[in-house]
C-alpha positions in Angstrom: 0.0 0.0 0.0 1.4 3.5 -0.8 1.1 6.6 0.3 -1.4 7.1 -2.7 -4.0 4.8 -2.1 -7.3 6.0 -2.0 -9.4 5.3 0.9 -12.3 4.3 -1.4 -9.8 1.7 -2.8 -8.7 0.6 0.9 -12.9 0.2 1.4 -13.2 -1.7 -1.7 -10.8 -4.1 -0.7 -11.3 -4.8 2.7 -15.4 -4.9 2.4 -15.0 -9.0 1.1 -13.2 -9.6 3.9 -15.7 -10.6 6.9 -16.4 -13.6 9.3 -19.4 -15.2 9.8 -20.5 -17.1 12.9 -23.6 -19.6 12.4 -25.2 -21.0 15.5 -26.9 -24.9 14.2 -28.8 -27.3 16.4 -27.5 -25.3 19.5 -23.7 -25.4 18.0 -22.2 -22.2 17.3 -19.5 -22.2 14.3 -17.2 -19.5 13.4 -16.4 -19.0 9.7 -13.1 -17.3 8.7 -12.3 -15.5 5.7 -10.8 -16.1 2.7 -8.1 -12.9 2.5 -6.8 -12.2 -0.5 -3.9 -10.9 -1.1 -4.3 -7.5 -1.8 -6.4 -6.9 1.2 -3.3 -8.9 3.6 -1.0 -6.7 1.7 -3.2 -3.1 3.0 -4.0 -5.4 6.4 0.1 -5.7 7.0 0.7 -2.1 6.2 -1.7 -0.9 8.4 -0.4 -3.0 11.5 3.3 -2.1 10.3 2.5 1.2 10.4 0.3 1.1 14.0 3.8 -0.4 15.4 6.1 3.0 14.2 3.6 5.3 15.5 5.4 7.1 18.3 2.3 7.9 20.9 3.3 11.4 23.3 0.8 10.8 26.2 -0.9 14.1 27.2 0.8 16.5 29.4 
């Protein structure tokens, strides 16, 4: 991901990725997703960049 994405593109790529958790006969099942790569790809970026933000707690 660059410096130049658009955030409608981030959107548009993240929105297929999604969970799903189905409760059957009194069993509950969670359901992962599928990621592709594109959305691992903004996914990693995002974490990488949560990780080098410096935080300056309030004085």
């Amino acid at each position: 991901m660059s410096r130049g994405t658009s955030i409608k593109n981030i959107v548009h790529t993240l929105r297929t990725v999604r969970s799903a958790t189905i409760r059957l006969d009194g069993h509950e099942i969670t359901l992962e997703p599928d990621i592709p790569t594109s959305a691992q790809a903004i996914l990693e970026e995002v974490e990488r960049s949560r990780r080098d933000t410096v935080v300056l707690s309030d004085r």
